[in-house]
N, C-alpha and C positions, 0 to 999 in steps of 0.2 A: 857746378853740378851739386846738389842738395845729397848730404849725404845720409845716405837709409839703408845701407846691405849691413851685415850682421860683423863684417870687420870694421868698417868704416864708426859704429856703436860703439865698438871699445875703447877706440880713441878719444871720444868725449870725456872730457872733464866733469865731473859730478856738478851737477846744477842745484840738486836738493838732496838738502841732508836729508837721511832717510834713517840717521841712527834712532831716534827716537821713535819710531816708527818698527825700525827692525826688533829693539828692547823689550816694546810694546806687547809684539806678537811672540815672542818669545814665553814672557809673564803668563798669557792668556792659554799656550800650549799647555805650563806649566801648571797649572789650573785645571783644566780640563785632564789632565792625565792622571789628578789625582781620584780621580772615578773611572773615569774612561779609558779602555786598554785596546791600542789599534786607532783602526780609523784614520789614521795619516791623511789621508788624501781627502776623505769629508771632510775633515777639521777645516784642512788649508781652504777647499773651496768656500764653506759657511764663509769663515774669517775673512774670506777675500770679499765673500757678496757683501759684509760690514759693514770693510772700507770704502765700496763700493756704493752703498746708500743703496743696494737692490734688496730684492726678496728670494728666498729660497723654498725650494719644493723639496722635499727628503722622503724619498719610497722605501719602503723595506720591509719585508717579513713582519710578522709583529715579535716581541722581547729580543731587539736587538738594538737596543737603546736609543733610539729616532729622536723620542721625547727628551728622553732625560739628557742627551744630549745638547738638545737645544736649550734648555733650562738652566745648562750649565755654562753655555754659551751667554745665556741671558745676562747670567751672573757675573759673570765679569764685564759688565757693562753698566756704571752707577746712574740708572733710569728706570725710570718706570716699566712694571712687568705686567702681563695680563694673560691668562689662559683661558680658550675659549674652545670647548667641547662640541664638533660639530655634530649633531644628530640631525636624524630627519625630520622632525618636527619644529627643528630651529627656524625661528620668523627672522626678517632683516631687521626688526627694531630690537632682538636680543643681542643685534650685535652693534649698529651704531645709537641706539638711544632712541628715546619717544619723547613727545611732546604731551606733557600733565597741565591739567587746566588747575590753574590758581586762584584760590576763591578769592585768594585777600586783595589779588591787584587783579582779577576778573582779566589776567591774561595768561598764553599759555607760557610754560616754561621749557626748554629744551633739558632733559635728564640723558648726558651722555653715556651712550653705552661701551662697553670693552675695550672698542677696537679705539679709542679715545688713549692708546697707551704710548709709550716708546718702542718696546718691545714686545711683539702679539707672536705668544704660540695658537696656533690653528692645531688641534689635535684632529686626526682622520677625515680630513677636509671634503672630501669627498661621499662621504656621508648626507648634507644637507642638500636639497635639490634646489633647482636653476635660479630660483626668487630668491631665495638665500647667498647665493653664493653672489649673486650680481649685486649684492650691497657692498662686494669688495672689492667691485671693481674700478669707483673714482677714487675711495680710498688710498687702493693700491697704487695708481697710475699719478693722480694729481696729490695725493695728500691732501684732500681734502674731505668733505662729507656736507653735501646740499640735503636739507628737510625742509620740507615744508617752503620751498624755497628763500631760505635763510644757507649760508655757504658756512662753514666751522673751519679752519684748518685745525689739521694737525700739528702738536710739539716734533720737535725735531730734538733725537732721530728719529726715525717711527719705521723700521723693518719687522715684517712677518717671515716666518719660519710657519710654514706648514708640511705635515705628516701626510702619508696616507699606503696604505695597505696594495698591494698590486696583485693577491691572492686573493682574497677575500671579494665575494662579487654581488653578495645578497644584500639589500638593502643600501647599496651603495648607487652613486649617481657618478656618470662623467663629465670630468671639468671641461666648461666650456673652451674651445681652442683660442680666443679669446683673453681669458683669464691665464691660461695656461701663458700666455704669450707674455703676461704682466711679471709671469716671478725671472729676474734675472737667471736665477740658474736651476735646473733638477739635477738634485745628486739622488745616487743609489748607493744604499746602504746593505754589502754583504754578509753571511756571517763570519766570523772569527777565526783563524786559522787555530789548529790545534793545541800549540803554544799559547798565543792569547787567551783562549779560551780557558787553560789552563790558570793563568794569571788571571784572569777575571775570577775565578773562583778560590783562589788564595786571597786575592786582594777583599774580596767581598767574605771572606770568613776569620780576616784581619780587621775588618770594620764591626766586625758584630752582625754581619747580616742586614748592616744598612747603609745605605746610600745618602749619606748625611751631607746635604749644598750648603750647610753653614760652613763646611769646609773651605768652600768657595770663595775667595777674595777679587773683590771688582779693581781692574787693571784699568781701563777708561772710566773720566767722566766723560758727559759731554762736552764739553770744553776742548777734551782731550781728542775725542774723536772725531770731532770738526776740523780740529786742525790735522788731524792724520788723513782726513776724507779729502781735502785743500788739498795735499803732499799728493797722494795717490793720482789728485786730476791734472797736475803738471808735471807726470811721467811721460817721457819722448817716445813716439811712434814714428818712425822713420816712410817713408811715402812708401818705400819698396814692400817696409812690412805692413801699411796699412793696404797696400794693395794684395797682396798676398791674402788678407780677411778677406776682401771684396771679390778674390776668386774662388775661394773656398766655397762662400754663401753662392755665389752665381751657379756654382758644379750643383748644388740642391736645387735648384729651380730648372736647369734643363738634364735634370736625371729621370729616365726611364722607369727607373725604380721607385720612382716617388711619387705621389698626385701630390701632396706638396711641399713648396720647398722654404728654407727660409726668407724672411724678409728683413729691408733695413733693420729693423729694433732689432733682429738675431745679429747681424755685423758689428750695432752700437753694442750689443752685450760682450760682443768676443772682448774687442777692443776696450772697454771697459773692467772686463775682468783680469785680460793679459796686465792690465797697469797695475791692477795689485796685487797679483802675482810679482810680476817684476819687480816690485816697491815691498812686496812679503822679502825678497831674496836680497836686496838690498841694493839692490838697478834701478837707475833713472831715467831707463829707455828698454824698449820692449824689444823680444828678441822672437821669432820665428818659433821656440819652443813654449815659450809664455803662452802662445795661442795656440798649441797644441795640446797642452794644459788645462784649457780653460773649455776647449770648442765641444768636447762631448757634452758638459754641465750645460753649456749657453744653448748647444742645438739641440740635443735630444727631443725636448717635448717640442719644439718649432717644426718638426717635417712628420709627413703625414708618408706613411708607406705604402702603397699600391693594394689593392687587394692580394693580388695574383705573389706579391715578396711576402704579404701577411701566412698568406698559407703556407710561405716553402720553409717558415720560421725564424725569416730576419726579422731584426732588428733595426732602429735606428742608427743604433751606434756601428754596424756592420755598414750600414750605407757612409755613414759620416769619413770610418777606417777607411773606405774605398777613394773618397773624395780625398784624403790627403794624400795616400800613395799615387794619384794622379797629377796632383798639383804640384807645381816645380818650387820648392822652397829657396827664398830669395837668402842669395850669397853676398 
């Protein structure tokens, strides 16, 4: 009998070293905190969509650090950066490149745009409308970018971090479900408890009033990060707990509550984030809490809520909270 319940885990022998890995993410905390105060639980999730090789959604108020968080994220990661300003007048060739005709060799030239980077912040992404936003969608999904029919890949790593405002409703556009389905995880960004809030403004009137990233020291190269991405994709999921994902997502498709539910890529996200979660913590196998961990980030923007929950004022995440107190967590 194949062993996968959450005692039968612990007996396993460690199969991958994960020190360097755990060190790693340590460094990069440490980094980030030297700006940023709170946020625990975004950090881990960003850090995990990383190792992950996914993309991140990040919603929040506005001046509650979205951006500069991610920026600072950026920074500890020795690759290429790129910020891209979504407005509504933004065309798809401002973000992956156009084609310039060449007089001297009377052919055309491909001039890469932005999204050509390692690292793309997406500021208020939901701001440019549907022709714009769908220039990010083979980017995002294949890592690549087709013009003119000529195919370009992208350098690896190549993860977006995008913003966007959940208050703000004028002159905004919504993301295609679609695209929505492309970023590995949506986190939501609270404000500050009053303590924090407190240290944020010690710490920011200890700085001079600025927010200075040369502070910032890059903990990965790429070199570094590929082999931590390697480590993260040969973390064990045991069949009990890989089934355990495959009931959770199943509870969203025949829920009442929902018109709609997740699909496979929601399952491959859980199980994909659980592993570096688990490999953050310093486990080489996934644990029934790892995907409880991870399942609000991976499912939220994947289910669609009924009209009829919309008005009574749920939430995704109330549907999802219901879905696990139903489901029998494997022992």
């Amino acid at each position: 009998m194949k062993e996968s319940n959450n005692m039968e885990e612990n007996n396993f022998n460690s199969r991958t070293d994960l020190t360097e890995l755990k060190s790693s993410i340590e460094k990069v905390k440490t980094e980030i905190n030297k700006i940023i105060v709170g946020q625990d639980e975004i950090i881990d999730m960003l850090i995990a969509a990383v190792l992950s090789d996914g993309h991140v959604l990040i919603e929040g108020v506005p001046g509650i650090a979205k951006t500069l968080l991610s920026k600072i994220l950026a920074r500890t990661i020795s690759a290429d950066f790129s910020r891209i300003q979504f407005t509504p007048d933004l065309m798809p060739s401002d973000i992956i490149g156009t084609s310039v005709f060449n007089m001297k060799t009377s052919e055309f030239d491909f001039h890469r745009g932005p999204v050509f980077s390692n690292i793309i912040l997406i500021d208020e992404i939901n701001r440019a409308p549907a022709k714009t936003q769908s220039a990010l969608f083979e980017a995002m999904e294949e890592r690549q970018v087709t013009v003119d029919g000529t195919t370009y890949k992208m350098a690896s790593p190549f993860t977006v971090f995008a913003t966007q405002n959940p208050i703000e409703h004028e002159g905004t556009y919504k993301l295609p479900e679609a695209q929505l389905d492309r970023f590995l995880f949506k986190v939501e960004m609270n404000y500050p408890s009053e303590e924090e809030e407190l240290k944020i403004l010690l710490d920011l009137h200890n700085r001079k009033n600025v927010n200075d990233l040369s502070l910032i020291e890059s903990v990965f190269t790429r070199e570094i990060l590929k082999n931590l991405r390697e480590k993260v994709s040969t973390v064990h999921i045991g069949e009990k707990v890989a089934e355990y994902i495959a009931k959770l997502v199943m509870g969203t498709r025949n829920n009442s509550d929902l018109y709609l539910g997740g699909s496979p890529r929601a399952s491959i996200a859980i199980m994909i984030g659980s592993k570096a979660i688990a490999a953050m913590n310093g486990r080489d196998y996934v644990t029934p809490d790892d995907i409880k961990h991870v399942i609000f980030s991976a499912m939220r923007h994947r289910i669609l809520l009924t009209p009829e929950k919309e008005m009574e004022g749920r939430n995704p995440d109330d549907i999802i909270k219901t879905i696990l107190e139903r489901v029998e967590v494997p022992r």
